[in-house]
RODO-2510 file (C-alpha; in nm, 4 decimals, decimal comma):
residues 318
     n   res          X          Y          Z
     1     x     1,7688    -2,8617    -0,0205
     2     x     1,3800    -2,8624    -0,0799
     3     x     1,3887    -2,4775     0,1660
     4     x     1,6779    -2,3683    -0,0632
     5     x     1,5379    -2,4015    -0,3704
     6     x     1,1321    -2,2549    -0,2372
     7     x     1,3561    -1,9564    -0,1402
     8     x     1,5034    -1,8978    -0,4989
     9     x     1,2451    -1,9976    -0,6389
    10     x     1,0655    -1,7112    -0,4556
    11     x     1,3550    -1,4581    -0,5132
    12     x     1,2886    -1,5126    -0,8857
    13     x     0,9410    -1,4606    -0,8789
    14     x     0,9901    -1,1235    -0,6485
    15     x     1,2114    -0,9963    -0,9016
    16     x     1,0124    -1,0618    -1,2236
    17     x     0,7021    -0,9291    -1,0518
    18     x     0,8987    -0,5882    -0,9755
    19     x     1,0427    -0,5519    -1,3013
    20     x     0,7099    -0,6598    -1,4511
    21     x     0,5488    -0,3419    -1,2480
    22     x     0,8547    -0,1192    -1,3322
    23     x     0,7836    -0,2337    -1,7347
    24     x     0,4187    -0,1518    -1,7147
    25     x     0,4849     0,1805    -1,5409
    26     x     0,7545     0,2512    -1,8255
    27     x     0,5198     0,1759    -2,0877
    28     x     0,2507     0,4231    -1,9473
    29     x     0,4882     0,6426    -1,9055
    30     x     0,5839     0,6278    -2,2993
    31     x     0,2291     0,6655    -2,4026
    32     x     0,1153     0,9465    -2,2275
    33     x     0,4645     1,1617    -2,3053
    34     x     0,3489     1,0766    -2,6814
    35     x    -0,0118     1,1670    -2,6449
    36     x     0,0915     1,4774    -2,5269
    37     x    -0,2063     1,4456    -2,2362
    38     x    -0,1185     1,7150    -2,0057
    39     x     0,1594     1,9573    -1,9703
    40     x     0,3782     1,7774    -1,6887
    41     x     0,5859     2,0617    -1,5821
    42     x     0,2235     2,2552    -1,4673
    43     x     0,2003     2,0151    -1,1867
    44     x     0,4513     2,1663    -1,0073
    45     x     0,3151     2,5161    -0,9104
    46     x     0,2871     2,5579    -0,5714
    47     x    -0,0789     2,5777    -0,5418
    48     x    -0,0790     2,2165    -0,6597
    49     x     0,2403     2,0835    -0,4838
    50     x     0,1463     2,1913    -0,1296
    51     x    -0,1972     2,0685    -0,1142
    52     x    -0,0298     1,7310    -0,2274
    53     x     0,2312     1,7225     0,0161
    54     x    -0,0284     1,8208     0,3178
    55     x    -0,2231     1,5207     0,2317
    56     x     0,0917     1,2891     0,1992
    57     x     0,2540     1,4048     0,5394
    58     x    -0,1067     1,3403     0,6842
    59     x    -0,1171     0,9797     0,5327
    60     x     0,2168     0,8953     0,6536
    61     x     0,1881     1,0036     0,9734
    62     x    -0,1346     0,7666     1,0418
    63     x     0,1165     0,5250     0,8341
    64     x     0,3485     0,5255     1,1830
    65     x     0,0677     0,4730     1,4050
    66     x     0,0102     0,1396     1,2199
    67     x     0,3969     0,0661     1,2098
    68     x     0,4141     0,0965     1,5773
    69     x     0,0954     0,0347     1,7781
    70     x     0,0959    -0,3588     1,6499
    71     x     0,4926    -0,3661     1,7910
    72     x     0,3586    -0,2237     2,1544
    73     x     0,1338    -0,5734     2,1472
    74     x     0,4533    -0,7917     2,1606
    75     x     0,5400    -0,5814     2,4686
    76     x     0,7878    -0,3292     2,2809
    77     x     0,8191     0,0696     2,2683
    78     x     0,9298     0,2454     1,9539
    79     x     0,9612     0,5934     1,9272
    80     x     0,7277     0,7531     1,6959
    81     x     0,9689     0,9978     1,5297
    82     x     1,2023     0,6541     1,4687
    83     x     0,9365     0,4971     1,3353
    84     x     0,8365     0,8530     1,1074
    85     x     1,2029     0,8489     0,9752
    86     x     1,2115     0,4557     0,8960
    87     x     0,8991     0,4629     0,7043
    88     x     1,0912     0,7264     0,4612
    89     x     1,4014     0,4836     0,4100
    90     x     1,1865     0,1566     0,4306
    91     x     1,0356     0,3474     0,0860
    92     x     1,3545     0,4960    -0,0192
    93     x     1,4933     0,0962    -0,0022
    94     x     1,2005    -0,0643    -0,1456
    95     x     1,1457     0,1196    -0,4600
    96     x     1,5020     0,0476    -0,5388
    97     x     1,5664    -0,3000    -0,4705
    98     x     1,2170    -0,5085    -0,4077
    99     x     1,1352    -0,5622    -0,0081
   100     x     1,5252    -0,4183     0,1063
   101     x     1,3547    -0,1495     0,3313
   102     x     1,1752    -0,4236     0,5150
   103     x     1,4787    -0,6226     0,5833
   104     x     1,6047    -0,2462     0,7219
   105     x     1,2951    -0,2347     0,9395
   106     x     1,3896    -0,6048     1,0803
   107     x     1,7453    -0,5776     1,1293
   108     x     1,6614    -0,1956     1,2993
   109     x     1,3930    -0,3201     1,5193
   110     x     1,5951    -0,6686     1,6284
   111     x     1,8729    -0,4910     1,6976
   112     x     1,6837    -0,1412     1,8913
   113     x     1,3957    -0,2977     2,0431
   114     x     1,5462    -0,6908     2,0349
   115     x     1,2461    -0,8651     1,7921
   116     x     1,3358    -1,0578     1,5877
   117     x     1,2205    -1,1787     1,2943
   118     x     0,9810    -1,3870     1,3733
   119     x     0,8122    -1,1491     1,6103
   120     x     0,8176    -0,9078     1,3416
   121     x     0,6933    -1,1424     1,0802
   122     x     0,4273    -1,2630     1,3012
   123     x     0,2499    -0,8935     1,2666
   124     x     0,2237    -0,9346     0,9284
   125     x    -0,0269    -1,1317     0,8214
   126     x    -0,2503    -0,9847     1,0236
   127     x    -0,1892    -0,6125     0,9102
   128     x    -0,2005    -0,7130     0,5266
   129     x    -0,5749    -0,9101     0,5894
   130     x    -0,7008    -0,5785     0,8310
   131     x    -0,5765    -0,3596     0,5012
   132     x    -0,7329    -0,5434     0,2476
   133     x    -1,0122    -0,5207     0,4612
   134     x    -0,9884    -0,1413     0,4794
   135     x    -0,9555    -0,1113     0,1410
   136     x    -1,2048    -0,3850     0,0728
   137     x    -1,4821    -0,1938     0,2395
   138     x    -1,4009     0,1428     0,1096
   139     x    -1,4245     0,0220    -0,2503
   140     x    -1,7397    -0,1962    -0,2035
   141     x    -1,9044     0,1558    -0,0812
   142     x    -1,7378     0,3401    -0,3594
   143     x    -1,8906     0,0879    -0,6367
   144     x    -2,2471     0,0688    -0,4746
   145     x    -2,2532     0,4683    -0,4623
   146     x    -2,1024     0,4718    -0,8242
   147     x    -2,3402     0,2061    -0,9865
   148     x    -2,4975     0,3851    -1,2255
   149     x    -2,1353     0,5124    -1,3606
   150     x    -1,9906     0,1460    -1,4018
   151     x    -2,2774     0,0322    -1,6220
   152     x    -2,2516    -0,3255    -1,7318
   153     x    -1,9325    -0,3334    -1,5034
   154     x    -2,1218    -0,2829    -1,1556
   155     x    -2,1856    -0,6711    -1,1192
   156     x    -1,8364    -0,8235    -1,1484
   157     x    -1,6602    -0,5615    -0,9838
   158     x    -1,9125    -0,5660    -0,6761
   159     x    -1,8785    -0,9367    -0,6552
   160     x    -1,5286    -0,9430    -0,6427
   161     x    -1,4161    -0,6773    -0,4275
   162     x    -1,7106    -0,8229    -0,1412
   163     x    -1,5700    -1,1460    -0,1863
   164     x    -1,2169    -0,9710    -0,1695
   165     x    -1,3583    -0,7645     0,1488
   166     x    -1,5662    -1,0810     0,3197
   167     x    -1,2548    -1,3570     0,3288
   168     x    -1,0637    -1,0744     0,4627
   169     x    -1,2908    -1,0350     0,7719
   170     x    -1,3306    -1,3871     0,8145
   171     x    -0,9553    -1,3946     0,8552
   172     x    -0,9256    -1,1099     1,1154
   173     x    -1,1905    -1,2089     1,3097
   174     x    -1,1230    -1,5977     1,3061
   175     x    -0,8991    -1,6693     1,1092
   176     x    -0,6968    -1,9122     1,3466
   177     x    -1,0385    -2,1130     1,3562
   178     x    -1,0776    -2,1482     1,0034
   179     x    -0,6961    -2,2586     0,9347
   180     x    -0,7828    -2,5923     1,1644
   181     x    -0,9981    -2,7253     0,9314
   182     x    -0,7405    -2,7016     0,6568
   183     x    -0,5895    -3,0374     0,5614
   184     x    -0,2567    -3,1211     0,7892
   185     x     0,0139    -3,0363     0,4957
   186     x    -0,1450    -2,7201     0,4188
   187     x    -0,1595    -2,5991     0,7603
   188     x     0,2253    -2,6409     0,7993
   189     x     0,3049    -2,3303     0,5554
   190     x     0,0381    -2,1481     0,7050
   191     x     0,1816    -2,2231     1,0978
   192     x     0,3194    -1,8915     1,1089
   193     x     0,0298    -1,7407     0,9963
   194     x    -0,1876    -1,9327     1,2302
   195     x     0,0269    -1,8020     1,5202
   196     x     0,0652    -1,4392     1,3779
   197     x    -0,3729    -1,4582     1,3629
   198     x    -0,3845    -1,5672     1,7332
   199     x    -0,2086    -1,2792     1,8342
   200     x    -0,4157    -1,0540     1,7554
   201     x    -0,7600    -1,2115     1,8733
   202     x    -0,8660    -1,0733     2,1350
   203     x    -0,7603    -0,7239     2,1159
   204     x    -1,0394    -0,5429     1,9548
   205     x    -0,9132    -0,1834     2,0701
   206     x    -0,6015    -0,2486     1,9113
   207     x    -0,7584    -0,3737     1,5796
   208     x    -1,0294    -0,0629     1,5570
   209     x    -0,7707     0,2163     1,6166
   210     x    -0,5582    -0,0015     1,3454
   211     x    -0,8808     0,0092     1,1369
   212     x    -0,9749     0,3624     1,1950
   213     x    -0,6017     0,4643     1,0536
   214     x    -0,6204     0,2438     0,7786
   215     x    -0,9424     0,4513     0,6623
   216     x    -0,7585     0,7473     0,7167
   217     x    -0,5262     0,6963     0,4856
   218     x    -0,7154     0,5921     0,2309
   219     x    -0,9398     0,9041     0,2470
   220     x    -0,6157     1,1125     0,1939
   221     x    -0,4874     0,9077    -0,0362
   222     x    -0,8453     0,9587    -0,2232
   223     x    -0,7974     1,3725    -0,1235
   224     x    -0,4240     1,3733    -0,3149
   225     x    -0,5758     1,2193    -0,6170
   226     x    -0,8627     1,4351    -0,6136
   227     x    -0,6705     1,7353    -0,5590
   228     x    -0,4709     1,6365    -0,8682
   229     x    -0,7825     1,6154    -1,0706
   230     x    -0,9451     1,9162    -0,9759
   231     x    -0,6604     2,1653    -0,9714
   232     x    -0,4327     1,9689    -1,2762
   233     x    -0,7258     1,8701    -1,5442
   234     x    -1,0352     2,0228    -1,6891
   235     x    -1,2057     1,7068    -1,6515
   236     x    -1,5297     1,7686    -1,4622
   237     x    -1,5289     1,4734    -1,2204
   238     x    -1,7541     1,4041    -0,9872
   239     x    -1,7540     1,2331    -0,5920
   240     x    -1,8730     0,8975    -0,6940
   241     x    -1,5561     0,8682    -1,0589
   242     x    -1,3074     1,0185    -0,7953
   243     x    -1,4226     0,7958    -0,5204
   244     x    -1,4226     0,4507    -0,7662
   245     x    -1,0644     0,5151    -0,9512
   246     x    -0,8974     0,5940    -0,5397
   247     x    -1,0951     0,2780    -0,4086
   248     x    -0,9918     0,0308    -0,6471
   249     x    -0,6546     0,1841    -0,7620
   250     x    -0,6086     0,0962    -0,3875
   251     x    -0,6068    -0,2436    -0,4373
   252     x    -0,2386    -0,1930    -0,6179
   253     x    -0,0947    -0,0855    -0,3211
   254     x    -0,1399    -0,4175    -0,1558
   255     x    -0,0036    -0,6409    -0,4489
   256     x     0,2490    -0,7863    -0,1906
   257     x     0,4920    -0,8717    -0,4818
   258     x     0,5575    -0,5471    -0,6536
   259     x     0,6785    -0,2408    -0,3468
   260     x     0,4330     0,0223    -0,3579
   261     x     0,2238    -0,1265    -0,6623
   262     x     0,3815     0,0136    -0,8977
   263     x     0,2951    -0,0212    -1,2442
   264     x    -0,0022    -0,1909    -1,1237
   265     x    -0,1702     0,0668    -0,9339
   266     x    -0,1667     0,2945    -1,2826
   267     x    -0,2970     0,0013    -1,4444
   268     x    -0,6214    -0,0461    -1,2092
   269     x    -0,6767     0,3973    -1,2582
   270     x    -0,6548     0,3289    -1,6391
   271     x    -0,8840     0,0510    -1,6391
   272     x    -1,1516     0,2457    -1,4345
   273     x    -1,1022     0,4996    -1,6492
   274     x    -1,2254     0,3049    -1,9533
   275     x    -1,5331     0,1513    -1,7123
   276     x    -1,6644     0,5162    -1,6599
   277     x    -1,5729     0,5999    -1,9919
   278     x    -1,3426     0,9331    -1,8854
   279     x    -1,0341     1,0067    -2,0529
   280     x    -0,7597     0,7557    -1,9754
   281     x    -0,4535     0,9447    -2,1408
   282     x    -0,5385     1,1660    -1,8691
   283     x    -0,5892     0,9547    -1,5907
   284     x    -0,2807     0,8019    -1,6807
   285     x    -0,1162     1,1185    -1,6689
   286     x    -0,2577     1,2212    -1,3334
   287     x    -0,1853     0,8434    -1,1847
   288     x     0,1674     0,8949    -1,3452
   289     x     0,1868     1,2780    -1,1705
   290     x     0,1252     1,0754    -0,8281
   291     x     0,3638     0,8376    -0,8675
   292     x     0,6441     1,0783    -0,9851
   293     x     0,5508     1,3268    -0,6629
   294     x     0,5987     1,0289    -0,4655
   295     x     0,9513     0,9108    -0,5798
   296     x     1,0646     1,2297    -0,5601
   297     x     0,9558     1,2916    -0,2274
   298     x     1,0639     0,9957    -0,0752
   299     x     1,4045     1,0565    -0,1961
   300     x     1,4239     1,3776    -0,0847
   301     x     1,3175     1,2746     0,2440
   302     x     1,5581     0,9724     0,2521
   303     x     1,8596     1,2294     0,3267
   304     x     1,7276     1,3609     0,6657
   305     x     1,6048     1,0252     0,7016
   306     x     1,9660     0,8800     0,7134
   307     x     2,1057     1,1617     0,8996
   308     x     1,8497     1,1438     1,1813
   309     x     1,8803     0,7736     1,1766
   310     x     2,2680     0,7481     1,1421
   311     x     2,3944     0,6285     1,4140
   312     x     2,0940     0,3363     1,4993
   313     x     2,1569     0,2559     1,0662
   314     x     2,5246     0,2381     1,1247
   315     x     2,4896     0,0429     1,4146
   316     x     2,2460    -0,1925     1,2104
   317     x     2,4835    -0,2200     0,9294
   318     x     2,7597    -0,3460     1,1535
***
């Protein structure tokens, strides 16, 4: 009874944090259609869409070498054109109905490559902390280069995202060893995060390559948004603003509640924006730009998705 009710009590909070994101992002949206910040429908010239869409391809392909290299350590082969094609409808599902495309992923994998959920689950802890990490790291460079831009700001924000960046190492490297000093009824909800920890000690190849992706697709993801600033906006930015609003509008991205950040992820560019003092009608306009592309794209990719997929989805669904 006690499991039931943690589980809807979790469902609940999963669903107000997603329609809290989707509210946030709506309200952005409102404001900068009423401001009148940019002139939307220039975005979509070519010379801005195909940089863009380079750059996103790029990401998303490093994006499968994290999906699958972590699976090959539990003794499993997934193709990587699969695993290209799922990471389009794991998206598509997501932005729709919170965490449905990883409940895809599960029920694709357990039923193509026989983990199940448990195996699968067990790879997650692990990825989010070696993220965070990632992201940690790039950001704590980003705000020691940019210290002279964030003022009165530089102190906090440093503090935090090292903290942010430090537990996150601790955990990856021994993380296992740290959880045995927690008190006995707090190391029974993290068991499967204990075990999930263990699995991955000891492979420090696999965790560098993992690593080495992860920081590839944050410097694309930093290239898109640059590219969207330099050929959408007269705003005169330089490597150090560009490099602070990508490094900590990262951080949205890995709000496990809310698929894809959304809502917050515009909310961390606009409140860099007023730390360096730029324009934020237009950073929300640009953030807003990137997170239209992105829907759009994903759904048009969803189609051949499904049709490439069919047969393995049908199968699934049965």
């Amino acid at each position: 009874m006690k499991n039931n009710s943690t589980k809807n009590y979790s469902r609940v909070v999963l669903w107000l944090s997603w329609l809290l994101g989707l509210t946030l992002f709506g309200l952005i949206l409102m404001q900068v259609c009423k401001s009148g910040a940019l002139a939307f429908i220039f975005y979509f010239s070519p010379k801005i869409v195909i940089p863009w869409l380079i750059t996103t391809f790029l990401a998303r392909l490093l994006m499968v070498e994290v999906f699958v290299r972590p699976i090959q350590l539990l003794g499993v082969t997934m193709r990587r054109m699969s695993a290209f094609w799922l990471g389009w409808l794991r998206t598509f599902f997501n932005q729709m109905i919170p965490l449905s495309g990883i409940t895809l992923i599960a029920a694709y994998c357990k039923r193509h490559c026989g983990l199940a959920w448990g195996e699968l689950g067990a790879l997650s802890s692990p990825l989010y902390f070696l993220s965070l990490a990632a992201t940690g790291i790039f950001a704590t460079g980003s705000i020691i280069l940019g210290a002279d831009k964030l003022g009165n700001s530089f102190v906090p924000v440093a503090v935090l995202s090292v903290l942010i960046t430090s537990l996150s190492i601790a955990i990856i490297a021994k993380g296992s060893v740290v959880l045995v000093f927690l008190p006995a009824g707090v190391r029974r909800r993290l068991d499967t995060m204990e075990r999930s920890l263990r699995l991955f000690e000891g492979h420090g190849q696999l965790l560098s390559r993992l690593f080495v992706s992860y920081g590839g697709i944050l410097l694309l993801r930093c290239i898109r948004l640059w590219l969207l600033f330099f050929l959408g906006t007269n705003l005169n930015l330089g490597v150090q603003e560009i490099l602070l609003l990508a490094a900590i509008s990262e951080f949205g991205f890995l709000v496990p509640l809310i698929p894809g950040g959304i809502g917050v992820r515009e909310g961390a560019l606009i409140s860099v924006a007023w730390m360096l003092g730029l324009d934020m009608e237009i950073v929300a306009a640009v953030a807003l730009m990137d997170r239209l592309f992105s829907i759009v794209l994903v759904a048009i990719m969803a189609i051949p998705a499904y049709f490439v997929l069919r047969k393995e989805i049908v199968a699934v669904a049965e």
